[in-house]
N, C-alpha and C positions, 0 to 999 in steps of 0.2 A: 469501403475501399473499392473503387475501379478498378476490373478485373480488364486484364490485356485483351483487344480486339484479336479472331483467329482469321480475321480475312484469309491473311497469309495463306493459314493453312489450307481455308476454305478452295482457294484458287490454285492452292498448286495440286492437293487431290482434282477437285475438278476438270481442270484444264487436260491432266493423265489421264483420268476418267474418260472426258470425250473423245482423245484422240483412240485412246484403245476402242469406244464400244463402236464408232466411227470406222475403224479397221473390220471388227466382228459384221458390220453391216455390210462390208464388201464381200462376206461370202457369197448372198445371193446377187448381188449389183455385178457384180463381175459375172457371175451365171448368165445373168438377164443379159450384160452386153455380148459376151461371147456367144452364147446359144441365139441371138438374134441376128449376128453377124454368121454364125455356120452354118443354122438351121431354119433362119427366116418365122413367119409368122405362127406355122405349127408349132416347132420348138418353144418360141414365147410361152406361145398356150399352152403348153404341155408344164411347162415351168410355172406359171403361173397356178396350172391346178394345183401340181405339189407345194406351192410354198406353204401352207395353212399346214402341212403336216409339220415343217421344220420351226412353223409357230410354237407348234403342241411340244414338240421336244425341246427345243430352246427355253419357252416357258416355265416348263418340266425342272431344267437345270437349272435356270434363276431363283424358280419356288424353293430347292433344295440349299443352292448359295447364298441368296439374301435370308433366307427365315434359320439355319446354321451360323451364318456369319452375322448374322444381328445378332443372337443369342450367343456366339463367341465373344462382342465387345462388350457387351455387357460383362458379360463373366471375368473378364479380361480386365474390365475396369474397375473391378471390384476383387482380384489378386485371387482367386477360386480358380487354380491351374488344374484339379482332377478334373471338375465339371470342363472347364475348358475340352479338355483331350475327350473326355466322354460325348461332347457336343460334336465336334470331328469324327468319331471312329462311328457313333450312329447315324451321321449323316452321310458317309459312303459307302454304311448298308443301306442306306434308302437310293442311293444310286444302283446299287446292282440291282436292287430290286424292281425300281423302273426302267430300268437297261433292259432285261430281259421282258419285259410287259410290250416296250414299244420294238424288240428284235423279232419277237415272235410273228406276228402281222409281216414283220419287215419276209418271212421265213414263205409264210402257208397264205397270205390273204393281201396280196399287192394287186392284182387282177383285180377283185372283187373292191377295196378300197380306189382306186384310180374310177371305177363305175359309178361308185357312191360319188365322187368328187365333178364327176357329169363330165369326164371324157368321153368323146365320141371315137369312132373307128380312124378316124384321120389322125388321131394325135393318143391313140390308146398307148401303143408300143411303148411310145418317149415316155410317156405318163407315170408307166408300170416300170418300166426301167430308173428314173427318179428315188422313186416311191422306196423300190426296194433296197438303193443303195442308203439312200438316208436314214430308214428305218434302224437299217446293221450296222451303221457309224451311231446310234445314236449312245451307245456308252462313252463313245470318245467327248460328242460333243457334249455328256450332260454331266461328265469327268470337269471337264475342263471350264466348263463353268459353273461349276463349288470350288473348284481350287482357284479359278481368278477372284472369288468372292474373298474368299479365305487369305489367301496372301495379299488383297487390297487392305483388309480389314486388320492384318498383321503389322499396317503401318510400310509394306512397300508398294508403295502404286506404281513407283516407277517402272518396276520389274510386271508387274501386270500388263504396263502402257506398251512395252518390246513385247511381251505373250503375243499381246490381241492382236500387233499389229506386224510383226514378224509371220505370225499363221495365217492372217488375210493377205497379205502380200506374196506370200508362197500360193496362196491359193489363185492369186490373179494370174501367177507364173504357169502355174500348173494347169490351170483353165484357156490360157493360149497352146501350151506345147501339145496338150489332151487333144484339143479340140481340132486345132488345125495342124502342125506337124505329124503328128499320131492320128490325124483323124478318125478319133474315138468316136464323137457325134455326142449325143447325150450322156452317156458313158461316164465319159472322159468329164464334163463337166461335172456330174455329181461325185466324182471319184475325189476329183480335184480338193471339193467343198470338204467331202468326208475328212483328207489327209491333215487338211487344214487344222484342227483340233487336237489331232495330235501331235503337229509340231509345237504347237502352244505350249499345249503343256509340257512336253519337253524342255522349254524355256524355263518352265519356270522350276527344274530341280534344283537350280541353286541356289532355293528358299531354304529346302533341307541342307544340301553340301555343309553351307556354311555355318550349320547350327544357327541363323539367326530366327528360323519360326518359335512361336511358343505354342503351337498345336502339334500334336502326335498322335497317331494311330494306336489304341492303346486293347490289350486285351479285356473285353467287355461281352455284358451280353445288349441285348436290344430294350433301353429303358423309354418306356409309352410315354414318360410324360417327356421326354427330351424329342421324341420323333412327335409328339402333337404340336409341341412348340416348333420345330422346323417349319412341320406342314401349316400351321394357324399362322406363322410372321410373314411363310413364303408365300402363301396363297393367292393375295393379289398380285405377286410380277407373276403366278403362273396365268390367272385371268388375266391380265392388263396384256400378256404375248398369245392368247387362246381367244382375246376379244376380237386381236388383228386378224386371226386366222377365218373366226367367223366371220370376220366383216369380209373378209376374200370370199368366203365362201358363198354370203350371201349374195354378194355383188355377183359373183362370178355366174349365178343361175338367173338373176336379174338379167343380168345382161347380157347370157346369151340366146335369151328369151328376145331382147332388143333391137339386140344387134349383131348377133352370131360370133363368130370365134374371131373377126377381127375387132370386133366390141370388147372381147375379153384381155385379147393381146393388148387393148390401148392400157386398157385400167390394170395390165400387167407392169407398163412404165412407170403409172401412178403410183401403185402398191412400191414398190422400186424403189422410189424415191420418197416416198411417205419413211421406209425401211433406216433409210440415211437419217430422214429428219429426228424418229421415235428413238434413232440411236443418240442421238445429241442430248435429247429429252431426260433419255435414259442414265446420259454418263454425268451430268450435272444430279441428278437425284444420286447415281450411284456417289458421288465425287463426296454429297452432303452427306451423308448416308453411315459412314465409319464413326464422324465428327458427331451425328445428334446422337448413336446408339453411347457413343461414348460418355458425354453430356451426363445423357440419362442416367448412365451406369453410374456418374460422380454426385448425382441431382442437382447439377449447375443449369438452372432453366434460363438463366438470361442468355447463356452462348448458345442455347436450344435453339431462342426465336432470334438470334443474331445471324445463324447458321440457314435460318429457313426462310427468314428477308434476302439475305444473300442470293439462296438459290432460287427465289420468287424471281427478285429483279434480274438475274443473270437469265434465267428462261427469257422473260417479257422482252427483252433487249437480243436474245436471238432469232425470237418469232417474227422481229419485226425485219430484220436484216435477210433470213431464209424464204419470206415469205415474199419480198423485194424481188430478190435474186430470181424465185421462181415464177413470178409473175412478168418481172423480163426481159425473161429469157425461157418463155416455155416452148417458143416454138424451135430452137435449136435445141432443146434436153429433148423433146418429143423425137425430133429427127435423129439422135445419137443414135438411138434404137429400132428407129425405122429402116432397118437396110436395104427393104424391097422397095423405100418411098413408095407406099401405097396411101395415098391422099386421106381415103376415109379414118384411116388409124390416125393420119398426124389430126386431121380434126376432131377427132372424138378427143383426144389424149391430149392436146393444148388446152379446149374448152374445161376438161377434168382437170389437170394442172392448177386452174386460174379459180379453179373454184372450190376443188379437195383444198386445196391447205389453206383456206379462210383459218381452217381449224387451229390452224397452229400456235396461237397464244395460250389456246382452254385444253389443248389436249399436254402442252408441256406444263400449264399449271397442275392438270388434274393426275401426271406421274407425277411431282412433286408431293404434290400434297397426298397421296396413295405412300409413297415410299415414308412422309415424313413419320405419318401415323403407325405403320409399321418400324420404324424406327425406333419408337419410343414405348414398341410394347401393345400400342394400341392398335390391335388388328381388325375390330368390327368394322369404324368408320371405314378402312379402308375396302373392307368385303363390302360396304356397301358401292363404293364409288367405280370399284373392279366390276362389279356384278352389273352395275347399272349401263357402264360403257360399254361391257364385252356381250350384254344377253340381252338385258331388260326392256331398254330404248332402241337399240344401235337396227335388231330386226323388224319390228311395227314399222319406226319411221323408213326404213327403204322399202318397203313395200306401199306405205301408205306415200309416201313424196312420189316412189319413179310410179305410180298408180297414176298421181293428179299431171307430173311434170315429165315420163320418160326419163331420157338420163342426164338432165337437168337435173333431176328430185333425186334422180342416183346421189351426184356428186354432193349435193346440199344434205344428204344425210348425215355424214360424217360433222360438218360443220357443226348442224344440230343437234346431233347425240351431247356432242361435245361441251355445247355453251351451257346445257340444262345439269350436266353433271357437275359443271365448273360451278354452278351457280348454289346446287345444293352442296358442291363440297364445302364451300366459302361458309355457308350458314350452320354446316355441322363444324367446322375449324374455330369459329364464333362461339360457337355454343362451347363448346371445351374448354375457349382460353378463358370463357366469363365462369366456368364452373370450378377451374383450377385458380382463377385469382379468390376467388369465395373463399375455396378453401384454405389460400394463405390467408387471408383477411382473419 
């Protein structure tokens, strides 16, 4: 018997999916244009050094969301309501526990981190003032997202789609009256970013009001095998967002070894809008992500790979359109953020535009297929394709390319990390489906 196609469903998560994680990406986009309209080419740079921290916590929250909320649908699909609630109440003791890991730093070591991150004396201040609002927001933002994971995964996206995108749009609010009415300065923009997360979740209390969640906070103590399975399912979205932050990081001492701090402010547009693009990436894997864990949970494996065509060809079909768009039109996105119109920025930052996001079909295949594998339980393959993006490849080739090419080899890095991982994910995704039809055979 032919079982009913879930496109349907596959599209209307999806479609919520992108538009919220799409909103989440304007916390720092909205930074990046406000602080380059207030604060000119320091500010950029000063923003740019911290975002690699707001990687690491963001990360941090999705490792917690995705690897709790896959192991809630599963549970969920299989009518096991204790484990349910037990998977919830020790997944937001591992939030307070990395709450206070990344406040602390946030507290006694902002100085000393903004040094580490290759702030110079011109752009220290901004840096360290960043550094240390974000740090102290980070329970709000790593709060808020295990609970979008969690209430997406509860079957309501919609109410996630108003979170994400209600908190980002305050945040765009809050980041003009900060910056320029209030003339806070840097301040005022990370102030902005922090509140952000908390209005979200705010949004979403009337998942509890209305008694429609089936997760509760339950008295418990802390069971190792339910916090290994968080940390082993979430692991790759915490490298796949700690891969971006090294890649900033690495780029960022590349290039200002190049081309000095207006080198850094270009590839801070880039990162920018690289941020927009990984959100798209992201909310189509997230969108698929409820639908396979579920699958799984039922062991319906033909909506599996029905669900994973889908989000294959849904990626491939916006790479092609995003990457259109930003090839041209890179010399007006360059200039949005140019507000001193200083010539060497728009050229460094149009040539990197046109040549960073070649990446963009292999790096939305290679979140897919990362989230698929964790979806279905299978966590190795994806520690490998995490591992190999964020550490393995991603630092040799920028040193060895911007070595032979400058920052020509800079911007070709990314490309090439990307197409060698896309190539062995394809062949480990192979090997799995010839090793699971065997075993039906």
């Amino acid at each position: 018997m032919r079982q009913p196609s879930c496109a349907g469903e596959f599209f209307r998560y999806t479609i919520l999916s992108v538009f919220g994680t799409l909103g989440v990406s304007c916390y720092i986009l909205a930074d990046t244009f406000f602080v380059s309209k207030g604060l000119g080419t320091s500010g950029l740079t000063a923003l740019n050094l911290a975002i690699p921290v707001y990687n690491f916590i963001h990360g941090t929250g999705l490792m917690l969301g995705m690897g709790g909320a896959t192991k809630f649908s599963v549970c969920k699909s299989q009518g096991n309501q204790e484990l349910v609630n037990r998977v919830f109440t020790n997944t937001i003791y591992l939030v307070v526990l990395f709450s206070i890991a990344f406040m602390l730093p946030g507290f006694f070591a902002s100085r000393q981190l903004a040094f580490a991150l290759g702030a110079d004396q011109a752009v220290l201040e901004m840096t360290i003032t960043y550094l240390r609002l974000l740090l102290l927001f980070s329970p709000a933002f790593i709060l808020n997202d295990v609970l979008l994971c969690f209430v997406r995964n509860d079957a309501n996206p919609q109410l996630v789609m108003c979170a994400m995108l209600i908190g980002s749009f305050s945040n765009v609010i809050l980041d003009y009256i900060f910056i320029f009415p209030l003339d806070m300065g840097i301040f005022g923009a990370v102030f902005a970013t922090g509140i952000s997360p908390v209005i979200s979740i705010l949004i979403m209390v009337p998942h509890w009001g209305k008694n429609k969640n089936s997760f509760h906070f339950v008295r418990t103590g802390i069971c190792m095998r339910i916090v290994q399975s968080d940390l082993s399912l979430g692991f790759p979205s915490l490298i796949s967002q700690i891969s971006s932050g090294i890649v900033m990081i690495t780029f960022n001492a590349i290039i200002l070894k190049l081309e000095g701090n207006v080198g850094v402010a270009a590839y801070g547009i880039i990162a920018n809008i690289s941020l927009v693009v990984v959100a798209i990436y992201t909310g189509v894997a997230q969108g698929a992500q409820p639908l396979v864990s579920r699958f799984y949970g039922q062991g319906n494996r033909q909506q599996i790979q029905a669900v994973l065509c889908y989000a294959i060809f849904t990626t491939l079909a916006l790479s092609g359109i995003l990457y259109t768009l930003i090839f041209a039109f890179a010399q007006p996105i360059a200039a949005i953020f140019n507000s001193e119109c200083n010539a060497e920025l728009q050229e460094i930052a149009v040539t990197g535009l046109k040549l960073y996001f070649m990446s963009a079909p292999f790096v939305g295949y290679n979140i897919i297929l990362t989230t698929f594998f964790t979806s279905i339980e299978k966590a190795f393959p994806a520690y490998i394709l995490s591992v190999l993006r964020g550490l393995v490849l991603v630092i040799p080739t920028a040193f060895f390319l911007s070595f032979l090419w400058k920052m020509i080899g800079v911007w070709f890095t990314y490309p090439a990390t990307e197409i060698l991982v896309a190539s062995l994910g394809f062949v480990i995704y192979k090997n799995k489906y010839r090793e699971e039809k065997s075993y039906e055979n």
